[in-house]
TORPALO-824861 format. One line per 3 residues: their letters; for each residue x, y, z negated of N, C-alpha, C, O. Coordinates in Angstrom, 2 decimals, decimal comma. Each point is the difference from the previous one (the first is absolute). Layout:
// residues N
A> X Y Z X Y Z X Y Z X Y Z; ...
//
This chain:
// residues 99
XXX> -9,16 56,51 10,43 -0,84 -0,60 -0,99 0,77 -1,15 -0,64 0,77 -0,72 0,64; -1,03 0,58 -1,99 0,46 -0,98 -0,68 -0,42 -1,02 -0,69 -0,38 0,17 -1,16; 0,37 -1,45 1,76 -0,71 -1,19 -1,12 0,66 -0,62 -1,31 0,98 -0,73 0,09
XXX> -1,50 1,02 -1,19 0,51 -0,28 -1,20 -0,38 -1,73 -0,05 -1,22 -0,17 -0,09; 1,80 -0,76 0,12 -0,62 -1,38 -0,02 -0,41 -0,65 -1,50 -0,67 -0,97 -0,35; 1,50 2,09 -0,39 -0,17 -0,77 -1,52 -1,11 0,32 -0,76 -0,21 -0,46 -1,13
XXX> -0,82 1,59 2,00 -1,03 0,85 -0,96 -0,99 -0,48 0,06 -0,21 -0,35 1,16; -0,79 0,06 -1,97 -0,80 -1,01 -0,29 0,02 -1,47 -0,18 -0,99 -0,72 -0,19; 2,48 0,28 0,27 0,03 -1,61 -0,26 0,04 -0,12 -1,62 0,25 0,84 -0,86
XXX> -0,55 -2,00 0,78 -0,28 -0,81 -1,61 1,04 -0,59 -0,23 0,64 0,14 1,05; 0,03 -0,77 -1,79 0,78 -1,23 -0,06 -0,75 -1,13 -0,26 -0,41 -0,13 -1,15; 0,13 -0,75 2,00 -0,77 -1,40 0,27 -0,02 -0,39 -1,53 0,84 0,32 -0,84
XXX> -2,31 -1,29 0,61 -0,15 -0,52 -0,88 0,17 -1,46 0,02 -0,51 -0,77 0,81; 1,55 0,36 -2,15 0,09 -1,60 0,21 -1,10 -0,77 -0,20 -0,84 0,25 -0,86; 0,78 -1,22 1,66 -1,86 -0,71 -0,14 1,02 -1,54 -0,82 1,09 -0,12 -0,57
XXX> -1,92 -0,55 0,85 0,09 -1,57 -0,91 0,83 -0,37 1,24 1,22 -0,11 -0,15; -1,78 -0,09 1,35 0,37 -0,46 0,79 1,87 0,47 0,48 0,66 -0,72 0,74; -0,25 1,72 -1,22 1,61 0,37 0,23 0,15 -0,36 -0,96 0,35 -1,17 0,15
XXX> -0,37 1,42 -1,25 0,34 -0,36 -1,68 0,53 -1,76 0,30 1,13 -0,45 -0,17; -2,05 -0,12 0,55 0,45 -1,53 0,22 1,14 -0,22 1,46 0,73 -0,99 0,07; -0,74 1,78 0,71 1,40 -0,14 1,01 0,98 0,70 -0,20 0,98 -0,17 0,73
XXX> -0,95 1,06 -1,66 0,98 0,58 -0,66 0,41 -1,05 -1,42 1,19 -0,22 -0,23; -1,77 -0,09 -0,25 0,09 -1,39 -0,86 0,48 -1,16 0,66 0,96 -0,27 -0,73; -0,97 -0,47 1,48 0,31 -0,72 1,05 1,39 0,44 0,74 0,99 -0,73 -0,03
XXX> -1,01 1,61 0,50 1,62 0,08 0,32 0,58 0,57 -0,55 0,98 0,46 0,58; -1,16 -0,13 -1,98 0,97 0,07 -1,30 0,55 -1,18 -0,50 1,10 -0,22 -0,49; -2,42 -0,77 0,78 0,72 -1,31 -0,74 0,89 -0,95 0,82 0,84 -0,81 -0,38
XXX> -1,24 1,10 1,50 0,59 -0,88 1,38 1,70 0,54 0,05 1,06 -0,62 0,15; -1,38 2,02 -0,33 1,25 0,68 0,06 1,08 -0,23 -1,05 1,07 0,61 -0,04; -1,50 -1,67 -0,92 1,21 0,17 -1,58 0,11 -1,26 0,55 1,19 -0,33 0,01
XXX> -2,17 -0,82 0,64 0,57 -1,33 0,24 0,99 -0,43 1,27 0,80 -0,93 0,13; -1,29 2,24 0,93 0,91 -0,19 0,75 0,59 1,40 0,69 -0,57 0,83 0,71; 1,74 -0,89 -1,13 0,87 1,81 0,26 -0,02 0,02 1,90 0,29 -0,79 0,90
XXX> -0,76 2,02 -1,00 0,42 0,87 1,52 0,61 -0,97 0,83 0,87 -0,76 -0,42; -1,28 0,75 1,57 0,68 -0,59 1,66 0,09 -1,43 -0,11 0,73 -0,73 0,66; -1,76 0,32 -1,80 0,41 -1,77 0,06 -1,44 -0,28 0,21 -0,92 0,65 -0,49
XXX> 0,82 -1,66 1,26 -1,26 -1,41 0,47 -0,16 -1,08 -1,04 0,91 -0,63 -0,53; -2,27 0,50 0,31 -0,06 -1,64 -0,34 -1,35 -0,04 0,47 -0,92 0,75 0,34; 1,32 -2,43 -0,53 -1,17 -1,05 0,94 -0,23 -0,88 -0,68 0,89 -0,74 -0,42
XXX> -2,25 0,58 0,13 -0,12 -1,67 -0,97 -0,46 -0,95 1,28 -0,73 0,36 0,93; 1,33 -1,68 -1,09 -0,45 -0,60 0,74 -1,65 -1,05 -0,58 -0,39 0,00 -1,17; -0,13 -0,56 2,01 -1,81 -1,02 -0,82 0,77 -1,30 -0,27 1,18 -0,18 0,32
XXX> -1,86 -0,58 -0,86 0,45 -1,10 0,23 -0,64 -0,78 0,80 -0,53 -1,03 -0,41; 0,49 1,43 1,71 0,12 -0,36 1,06 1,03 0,09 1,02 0,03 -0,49 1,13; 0,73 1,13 -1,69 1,13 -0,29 0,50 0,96 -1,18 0,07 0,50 -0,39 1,05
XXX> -0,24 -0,31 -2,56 0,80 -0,37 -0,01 -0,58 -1,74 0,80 0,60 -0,97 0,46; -1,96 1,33 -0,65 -1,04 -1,31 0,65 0,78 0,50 2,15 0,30 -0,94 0,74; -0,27 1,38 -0,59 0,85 0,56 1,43 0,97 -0,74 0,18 0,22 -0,88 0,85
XXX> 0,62 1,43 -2,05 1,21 -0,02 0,43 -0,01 -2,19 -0,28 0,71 -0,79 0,61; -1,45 0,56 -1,38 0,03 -1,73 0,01 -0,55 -0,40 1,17 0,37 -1,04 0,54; -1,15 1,69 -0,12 -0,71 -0,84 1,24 1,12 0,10 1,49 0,16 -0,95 0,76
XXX> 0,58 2,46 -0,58 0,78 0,19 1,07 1,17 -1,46 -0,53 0,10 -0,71 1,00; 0,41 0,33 -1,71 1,10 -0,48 -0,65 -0,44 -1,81 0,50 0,83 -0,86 0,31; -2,34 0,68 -0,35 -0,05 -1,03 0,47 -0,04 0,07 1,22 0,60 -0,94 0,53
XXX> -1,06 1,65 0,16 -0,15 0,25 1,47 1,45 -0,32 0,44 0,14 -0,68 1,01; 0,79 1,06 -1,58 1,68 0,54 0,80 0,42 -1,60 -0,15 0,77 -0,43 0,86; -1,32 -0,64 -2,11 0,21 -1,38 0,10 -0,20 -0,90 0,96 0,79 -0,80 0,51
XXX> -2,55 1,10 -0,23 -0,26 -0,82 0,82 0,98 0,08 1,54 0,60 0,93 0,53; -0,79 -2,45 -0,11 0,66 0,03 1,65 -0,67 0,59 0,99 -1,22 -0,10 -0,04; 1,67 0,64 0,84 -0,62 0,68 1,41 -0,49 -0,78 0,58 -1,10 0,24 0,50
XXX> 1,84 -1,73 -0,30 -0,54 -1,09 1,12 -0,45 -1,03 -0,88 0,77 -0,34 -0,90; -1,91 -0,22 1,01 -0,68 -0,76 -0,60 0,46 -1,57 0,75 -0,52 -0,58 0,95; 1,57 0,23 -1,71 0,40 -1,09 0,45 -1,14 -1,16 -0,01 -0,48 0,12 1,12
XXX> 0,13 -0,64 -1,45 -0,89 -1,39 -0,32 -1,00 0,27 1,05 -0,48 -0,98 0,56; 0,00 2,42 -0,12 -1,13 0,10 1,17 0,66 0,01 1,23 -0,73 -0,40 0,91; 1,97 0,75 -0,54 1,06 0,10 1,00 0,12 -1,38 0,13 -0,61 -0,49 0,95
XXX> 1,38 -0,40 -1,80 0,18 -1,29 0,32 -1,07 -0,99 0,18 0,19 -1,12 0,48; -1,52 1,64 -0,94 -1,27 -0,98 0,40 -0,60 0,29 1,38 -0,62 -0,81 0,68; 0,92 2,18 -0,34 -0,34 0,31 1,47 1,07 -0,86 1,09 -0,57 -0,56 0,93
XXX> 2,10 0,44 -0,99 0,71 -0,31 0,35 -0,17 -1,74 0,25 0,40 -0,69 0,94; -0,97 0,40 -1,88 -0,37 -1,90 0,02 -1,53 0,33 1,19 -0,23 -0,68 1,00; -0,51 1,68 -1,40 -0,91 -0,44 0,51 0,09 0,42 1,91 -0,69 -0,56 0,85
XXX> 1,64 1,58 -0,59 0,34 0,14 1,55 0,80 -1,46 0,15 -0,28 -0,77 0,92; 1,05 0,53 -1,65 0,71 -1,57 0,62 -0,88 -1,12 0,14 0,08 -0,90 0,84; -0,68 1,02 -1,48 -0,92 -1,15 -0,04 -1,47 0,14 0,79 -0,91 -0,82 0,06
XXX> 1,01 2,24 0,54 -1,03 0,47 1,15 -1,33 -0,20 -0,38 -0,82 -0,42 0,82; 0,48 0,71 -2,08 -1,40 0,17 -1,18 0,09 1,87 0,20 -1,17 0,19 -0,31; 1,57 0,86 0,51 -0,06 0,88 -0,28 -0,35 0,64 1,33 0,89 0,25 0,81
XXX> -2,03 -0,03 -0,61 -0,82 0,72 1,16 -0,91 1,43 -0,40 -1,09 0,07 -0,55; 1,82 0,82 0,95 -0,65 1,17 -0,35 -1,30 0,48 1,37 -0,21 -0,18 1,20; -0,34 0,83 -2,29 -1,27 0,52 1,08 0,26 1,08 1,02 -0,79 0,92 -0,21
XXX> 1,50 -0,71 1,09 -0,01 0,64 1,55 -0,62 1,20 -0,65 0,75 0,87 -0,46; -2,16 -0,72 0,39 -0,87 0,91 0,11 0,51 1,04 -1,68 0,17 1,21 -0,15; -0,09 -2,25 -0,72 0,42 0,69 -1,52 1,24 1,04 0,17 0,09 1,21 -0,20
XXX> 0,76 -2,15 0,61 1,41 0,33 0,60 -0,10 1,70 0,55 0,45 1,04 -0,47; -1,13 -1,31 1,47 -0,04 1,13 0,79 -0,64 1,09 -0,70 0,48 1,11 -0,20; -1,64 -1,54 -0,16 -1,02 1,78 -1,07 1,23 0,74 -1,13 0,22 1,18 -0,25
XXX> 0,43 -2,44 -0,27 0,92 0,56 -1,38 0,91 0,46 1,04 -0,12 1,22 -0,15; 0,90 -1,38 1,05 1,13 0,69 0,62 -0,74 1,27 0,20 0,37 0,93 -0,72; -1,30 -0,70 1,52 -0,71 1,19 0,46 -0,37 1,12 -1,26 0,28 1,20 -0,03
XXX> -1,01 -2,03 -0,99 -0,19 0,83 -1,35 1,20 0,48 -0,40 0,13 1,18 -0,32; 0,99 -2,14 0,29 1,44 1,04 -0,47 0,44 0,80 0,50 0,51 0,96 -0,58; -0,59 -1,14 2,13 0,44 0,84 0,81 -0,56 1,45 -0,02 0,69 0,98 0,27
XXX> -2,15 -0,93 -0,65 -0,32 1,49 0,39 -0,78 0,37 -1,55 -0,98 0,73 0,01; 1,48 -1,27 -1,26 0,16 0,64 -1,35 0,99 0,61 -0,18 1,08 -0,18 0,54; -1,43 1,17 -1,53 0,74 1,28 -0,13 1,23 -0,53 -0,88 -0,36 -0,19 -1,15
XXX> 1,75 -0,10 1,37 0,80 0,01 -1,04 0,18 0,38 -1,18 -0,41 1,14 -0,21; 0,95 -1,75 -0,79 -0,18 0,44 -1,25 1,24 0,80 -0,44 0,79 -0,82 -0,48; -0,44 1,65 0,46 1,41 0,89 -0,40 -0,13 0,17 -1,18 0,86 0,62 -0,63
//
């Protein structure tokens, strides 16, 4: 027995809806040729890239709070709470790292 697959098919009718994606990557296709990418960036980006730029300025060690802690252990004004001490060690200890 033999199945003919082509007997009774139609050739599909174009609706609005292909007409416009066939329109669409006709036009996409003259602005940008075969095997190439583009990307627009928001302008939010470039608001990023200013904010990382201050970040990389600022200092790691906050000198002026380092050296006011430092006067205040010499001068034996700087008494931390035992109990504070201990919950924040414990809370760091068994939070989930941030990777």
């Amino acid at each position: 027995m033999r199945i003919d697959l082509n007997s009774g098919m139609q050739p599909a009718r174009e609706t609005s809806d292909t007409r416009l994606q066939n329109t669409a990557a006709n036009s996409s296709a003259s602005t940008h040729p075969l095997g190439e990418d583009a990307a627009q960036l928001s302008g939010g980006h470039a608001q990023v890239q200013a904010l990382a730029a201050q970040v990389l300025q600022a200092p790691e060690i906050r000198q002026e709070r380092v050296q006011a802690l430092r006067q205040a252990i010499h001068s034996g004004q700087y008494r931390p709470d035992p109990e504070k001490v201990a919950s924040r060690m414990v809370a760091q200890m068994t939070s989930p790292r941030a990777s």
